[in-house]
C-alpha positions in Angstrom: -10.9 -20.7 -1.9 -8.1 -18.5 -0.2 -5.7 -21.3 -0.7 -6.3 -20.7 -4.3 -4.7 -17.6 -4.9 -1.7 -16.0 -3.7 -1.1 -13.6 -0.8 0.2 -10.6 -3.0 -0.9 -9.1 -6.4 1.7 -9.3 -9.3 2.5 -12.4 -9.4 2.8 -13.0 -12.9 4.6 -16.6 -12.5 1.5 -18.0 -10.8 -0.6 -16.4 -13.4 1.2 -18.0 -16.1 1.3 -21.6 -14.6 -2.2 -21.3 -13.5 -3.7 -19.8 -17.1 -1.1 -21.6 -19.3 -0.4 -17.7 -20.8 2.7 -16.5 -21.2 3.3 -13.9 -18.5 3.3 -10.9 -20.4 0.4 -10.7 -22.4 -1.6 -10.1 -19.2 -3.3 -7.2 -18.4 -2.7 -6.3 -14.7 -5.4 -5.1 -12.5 -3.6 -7.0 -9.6 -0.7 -4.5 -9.4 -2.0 -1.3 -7.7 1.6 0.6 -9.0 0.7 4.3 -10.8 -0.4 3.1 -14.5 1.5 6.0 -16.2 4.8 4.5 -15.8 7.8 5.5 -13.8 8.7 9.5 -14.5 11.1 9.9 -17.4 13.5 11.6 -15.3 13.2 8.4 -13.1 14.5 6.1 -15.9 17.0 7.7 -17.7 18.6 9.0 -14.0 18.5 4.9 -13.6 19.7 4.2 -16.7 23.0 6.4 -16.0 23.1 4.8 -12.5 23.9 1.5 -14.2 27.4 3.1 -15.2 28.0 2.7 -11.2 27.2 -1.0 -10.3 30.8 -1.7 -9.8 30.2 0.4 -6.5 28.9 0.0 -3.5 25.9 2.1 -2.7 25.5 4.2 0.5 25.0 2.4 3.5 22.0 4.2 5.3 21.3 6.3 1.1 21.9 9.6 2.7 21.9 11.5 -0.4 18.2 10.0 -0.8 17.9 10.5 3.1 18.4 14.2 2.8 16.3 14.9 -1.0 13.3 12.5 0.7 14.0 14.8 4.0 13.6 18.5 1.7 10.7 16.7 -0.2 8.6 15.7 2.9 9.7 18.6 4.9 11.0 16.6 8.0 14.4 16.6 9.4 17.1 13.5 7.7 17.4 12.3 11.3 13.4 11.4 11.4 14.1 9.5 8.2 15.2 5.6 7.4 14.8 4.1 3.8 14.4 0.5 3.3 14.1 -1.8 0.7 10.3 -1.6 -0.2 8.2 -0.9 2.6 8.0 -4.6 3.6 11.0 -4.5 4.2 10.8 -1.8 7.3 7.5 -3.3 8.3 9.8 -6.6 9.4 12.6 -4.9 10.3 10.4 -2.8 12.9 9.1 -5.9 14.2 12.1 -7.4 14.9 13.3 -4.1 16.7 10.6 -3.9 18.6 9.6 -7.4 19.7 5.8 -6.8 20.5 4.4 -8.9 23.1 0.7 -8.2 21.9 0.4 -6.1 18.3 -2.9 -5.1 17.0 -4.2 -4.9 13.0 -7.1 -3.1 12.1 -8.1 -5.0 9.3 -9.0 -5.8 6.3 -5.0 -5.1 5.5 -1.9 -5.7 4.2 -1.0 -9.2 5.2 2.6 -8.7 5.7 1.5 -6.7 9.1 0.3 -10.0 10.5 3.2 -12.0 9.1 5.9 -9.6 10.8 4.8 -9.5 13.7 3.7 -13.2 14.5 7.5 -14.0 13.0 8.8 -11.3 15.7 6.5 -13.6 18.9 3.8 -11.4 19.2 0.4 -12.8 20.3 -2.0 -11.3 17.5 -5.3 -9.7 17.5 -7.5 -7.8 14.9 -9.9 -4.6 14.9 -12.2 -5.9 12.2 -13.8 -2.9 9.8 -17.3 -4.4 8.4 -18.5 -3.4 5.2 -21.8 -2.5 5.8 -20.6 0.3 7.9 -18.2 1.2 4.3 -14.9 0.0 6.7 -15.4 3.2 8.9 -14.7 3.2 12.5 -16.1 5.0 15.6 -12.6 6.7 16.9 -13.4 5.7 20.9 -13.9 2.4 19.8 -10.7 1.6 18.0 -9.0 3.3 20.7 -10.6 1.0 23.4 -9.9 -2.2 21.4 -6.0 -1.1 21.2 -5.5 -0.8 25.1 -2.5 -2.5 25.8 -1.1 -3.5 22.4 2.5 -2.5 22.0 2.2 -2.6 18.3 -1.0 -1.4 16.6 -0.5 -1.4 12.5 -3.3 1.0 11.0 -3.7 1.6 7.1 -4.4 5.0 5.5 -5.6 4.8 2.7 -6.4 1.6 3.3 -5.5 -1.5 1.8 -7.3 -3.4 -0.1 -10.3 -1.0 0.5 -9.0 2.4 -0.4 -10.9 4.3 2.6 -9.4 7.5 3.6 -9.1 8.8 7.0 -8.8 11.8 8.9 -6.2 12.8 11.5 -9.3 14.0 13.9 -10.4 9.8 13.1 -7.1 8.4 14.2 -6.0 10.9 16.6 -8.0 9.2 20.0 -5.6 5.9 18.5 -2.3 8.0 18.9 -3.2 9.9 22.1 -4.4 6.1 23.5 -0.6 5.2 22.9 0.8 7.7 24.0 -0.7 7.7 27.7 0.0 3.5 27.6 3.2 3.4 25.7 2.4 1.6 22.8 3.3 2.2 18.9 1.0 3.1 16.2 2.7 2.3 13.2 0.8 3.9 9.9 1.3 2.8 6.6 0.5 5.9 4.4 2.4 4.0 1.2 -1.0 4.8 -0.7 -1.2 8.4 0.8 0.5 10.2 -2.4 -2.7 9.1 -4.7 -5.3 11.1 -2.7 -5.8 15.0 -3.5 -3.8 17.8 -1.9 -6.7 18.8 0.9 -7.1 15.1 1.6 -3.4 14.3 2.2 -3.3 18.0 4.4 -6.7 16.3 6.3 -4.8 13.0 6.3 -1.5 12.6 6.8 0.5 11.9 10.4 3.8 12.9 9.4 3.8 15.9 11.1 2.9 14.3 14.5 5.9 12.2 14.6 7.2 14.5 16.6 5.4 13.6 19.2 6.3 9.7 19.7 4.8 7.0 19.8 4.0 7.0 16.3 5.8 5.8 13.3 4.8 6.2 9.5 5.5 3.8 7.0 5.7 4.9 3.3 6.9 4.1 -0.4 8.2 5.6 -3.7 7.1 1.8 -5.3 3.5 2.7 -5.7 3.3 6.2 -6.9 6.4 6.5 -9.1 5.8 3.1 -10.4 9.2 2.0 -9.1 8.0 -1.7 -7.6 11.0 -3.5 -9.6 13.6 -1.1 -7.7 11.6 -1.4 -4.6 10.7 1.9 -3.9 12.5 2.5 -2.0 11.0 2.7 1.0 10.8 5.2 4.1 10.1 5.2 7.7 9.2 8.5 9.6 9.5 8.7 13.4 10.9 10.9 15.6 14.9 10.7 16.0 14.6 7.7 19.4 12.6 5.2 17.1 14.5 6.2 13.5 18.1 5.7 16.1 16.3 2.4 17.2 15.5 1.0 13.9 18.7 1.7 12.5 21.2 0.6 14.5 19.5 -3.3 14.1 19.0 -3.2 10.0 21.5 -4.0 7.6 23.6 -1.6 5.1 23.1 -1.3 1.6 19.5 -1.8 1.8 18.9 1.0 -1.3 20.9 0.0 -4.5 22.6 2.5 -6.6 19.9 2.7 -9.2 17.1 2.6 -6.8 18.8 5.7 -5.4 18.9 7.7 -8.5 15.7 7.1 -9.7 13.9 7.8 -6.5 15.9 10.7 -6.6 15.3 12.2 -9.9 11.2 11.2 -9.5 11.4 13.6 -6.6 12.2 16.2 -8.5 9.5 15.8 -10.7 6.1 17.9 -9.3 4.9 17.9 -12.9 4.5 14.2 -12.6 3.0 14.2 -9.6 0.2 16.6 -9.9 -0.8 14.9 -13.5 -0.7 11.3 -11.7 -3.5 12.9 -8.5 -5.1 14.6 -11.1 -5.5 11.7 -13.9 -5.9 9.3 -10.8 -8.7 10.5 -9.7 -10.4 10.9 -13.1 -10.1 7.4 -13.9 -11.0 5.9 -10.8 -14.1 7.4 -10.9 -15.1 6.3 -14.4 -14.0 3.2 -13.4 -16.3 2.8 -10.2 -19.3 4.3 -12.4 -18.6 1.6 -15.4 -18.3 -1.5 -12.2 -21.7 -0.1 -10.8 -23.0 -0.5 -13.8 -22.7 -3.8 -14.0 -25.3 -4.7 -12.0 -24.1 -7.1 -9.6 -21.4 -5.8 -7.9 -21.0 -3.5 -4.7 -18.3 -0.5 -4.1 -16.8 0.8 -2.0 -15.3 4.9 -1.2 -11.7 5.1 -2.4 -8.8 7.7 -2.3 -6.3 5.4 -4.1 -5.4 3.8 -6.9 -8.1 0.7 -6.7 -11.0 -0.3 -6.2 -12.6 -3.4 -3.9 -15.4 -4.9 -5.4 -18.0 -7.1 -3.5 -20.0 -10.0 -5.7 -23.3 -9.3 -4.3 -25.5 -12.4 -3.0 -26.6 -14.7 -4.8 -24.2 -13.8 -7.9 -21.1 -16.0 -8.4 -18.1 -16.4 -5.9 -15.3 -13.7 -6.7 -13.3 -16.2 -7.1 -14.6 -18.0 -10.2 -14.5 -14.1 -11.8 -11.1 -13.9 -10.4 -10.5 -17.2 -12.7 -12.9 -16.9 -15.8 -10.6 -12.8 -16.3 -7.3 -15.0 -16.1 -8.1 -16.7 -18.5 -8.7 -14.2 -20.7 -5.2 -12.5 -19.9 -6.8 -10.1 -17.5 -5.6 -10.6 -13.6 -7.8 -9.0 -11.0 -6.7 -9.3 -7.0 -8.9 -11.9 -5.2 -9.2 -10.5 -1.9 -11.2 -13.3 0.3 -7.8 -13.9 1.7 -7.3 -10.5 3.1 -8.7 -11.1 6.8 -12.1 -10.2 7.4 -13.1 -10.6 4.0 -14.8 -13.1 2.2 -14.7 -14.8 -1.4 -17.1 -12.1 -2.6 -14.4 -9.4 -2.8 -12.0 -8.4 -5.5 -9.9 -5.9 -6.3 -8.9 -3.8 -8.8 -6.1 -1.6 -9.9 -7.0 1.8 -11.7 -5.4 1.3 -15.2 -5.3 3.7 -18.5 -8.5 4.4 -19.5 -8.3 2.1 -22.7 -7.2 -0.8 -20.8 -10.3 0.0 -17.8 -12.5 0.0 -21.0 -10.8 -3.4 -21.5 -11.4 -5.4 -18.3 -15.6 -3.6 -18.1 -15.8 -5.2 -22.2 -15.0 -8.6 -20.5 -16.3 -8.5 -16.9 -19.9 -7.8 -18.7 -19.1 -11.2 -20.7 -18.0 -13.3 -18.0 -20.0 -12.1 -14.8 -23.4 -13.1 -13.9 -25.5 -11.1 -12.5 
């Protein structure tokens, strides 16, 4: 079933050779980007920015470099944008050439992609479900002895579980006395409420070494299109390291601008944590519902959704949705999950009442 369905949500090509609909009239649950739409600010600042495409852009974006710095309260130096966050998740694999890197998983698969294409030998920390993809700290910490490169998820992707600095911090001290790297992608981070991000977040232990965050504007400003772009945050060694191997012009002009002018925007961003967070939780209520379906704690903007036994395979709902024009992310081919598990974006509350109308027509329970 993997083989089935692609690696990445929003691919609306597949989608339309597979269903035989035209790409957009689907309804996309497979796209976990901020369902209000980019700020305003965002797209007109964007808009102007087009007057400018004659020009090259910055090389390293500074002028984003120094609003992201003000914004996340870290010094510019600790700061490196890419293009999209999978884009620094390479690039920092091919910096640091791990012999042996570490993913706690389920996750992202483009952490296991980078760093088998960069010649490390790979191994995964597998998070089980019936223990709702927690961790015991020590026990994570043991496991990741002697990787150079351990890639950790927070909030969590495709599961949306949340956890605390006191959770990882064994992880990071582990590294530290060893050498090794934790790499943290907190590109989900911005979703979750003000305590939990405070609770959360590692950007203030950068600092310390050893530790490097990984982050995007794609996801919360609904900027995917333009990339993001996207950020690391380490302390000035790594950010030194990094930069002196990747390329310039990674963040276009327009990019730039609209990342730029989103910053700006707290309005925005306290309506989308707010809202957020409303809807996901009318969501989860309306999936439990259902009858047949399992879910899981999340501080994001999706849900994952496990088929429970003796109900059909997620990935016949995954298909009998499509071809209604509604796509839902088939996560069996996340590792360590298995064709019982989808995902699914948190939309506008019409179009969640939308994909509940036709999950109770298609699912069997």
């Amino acid at each position: 079933m993997r083989e089935k369905f692609p690696p990445h949500g929003a691919n609306l090509s597949w989608a339309e050779a597979r269903y035989g609909i035209d790409r957009e009239r689907f309804l996309d649950f497979s796209s976990n980007v901020n369902p209000l739409g980019p700020p305003a600010s965002a797209l007109e600042a964007a808009r102007k920015a087009l007057e400018n495409v004659s020009r090259y852009p910055e090389p390293q974006g500074d002028s984003l470099r120094k609003a992201l710095a003000r914004h996340l309260g870290r010094d510019e130096g600790q700061l490196m944008l890419g293009n999209g966050a999978t884009e620094l998740i390479h690039l920092l694999c091919q910096r640091l050439r791990p012999s042996r890197a570490l993913v706690v998983a389920p996750a992202f698969g483009e952490y296991q992609r980078a760093a088998t294409a960069a010649g490390a030998e790979l191994e995964f920390f597998f998070l089980r479900p019936e223990d709702g993809f927690r961790f015991q700290p020590r026990e994570l910490a043991e496991a990741a002895y002697g990787m150079n490169l351990i890639f950790f998820c927070n909030p969590a992707s495709p599961t949306g579980a949340l956890y605390t600095q006191e959770e990882i911090e064994p992880l990071l001290q582990a590294c530290r006395r060893w050498g090794g790297i934790l790499a943290v992608d907190e590109s989900f981070m911005g979703f979750a409420s003000e305590g939990e991000i405070e609770r959360a977040s590692l950007i203030a232990e950068t600092e310390g070494g050893n530790l490097v965050i990984i982050s995007t504007l794609t996801k919360l400003y609904a900027l995917a299109g333009l990339r993001g772009p996207g950020f690391l945050v380490a302390d000035d060694k790594m950010i030194s390291l990094v930069e002196g191997w990747a390329l310039p012009w990674r963040v276009n002009v327009v990019a730039q601008a609209a990342a730029m002018a989103a910053l700006e925007d707290r309005d925005y961003l306290e309506r989308t944590r707010q809202r957020i967070a409303e809807w996901r939780e009318k969501l989860r209520v309306g999936l439990e519902e259902l009858g047949c379906l399992e879910l899981f704690p999340s501080s994001a903007n999706y849900l994952l959704a496990k088929v429970k036994e003796g109900k059909m395979d997620a990935g016949e709902l995954v298909d009998a949705l499509g071809y209604r024009s509604i796509l839902v992310r088939y996560a069996g081919n996340f590792q360590g999950l298995d064709s019982s598990f989808f995902r699914v974006a948190v939309r506008l509350p019409q179009e969640n009442d939308i994909l509940l109308k036709n999950l109770r027509e298609v699912i069997r329970c």
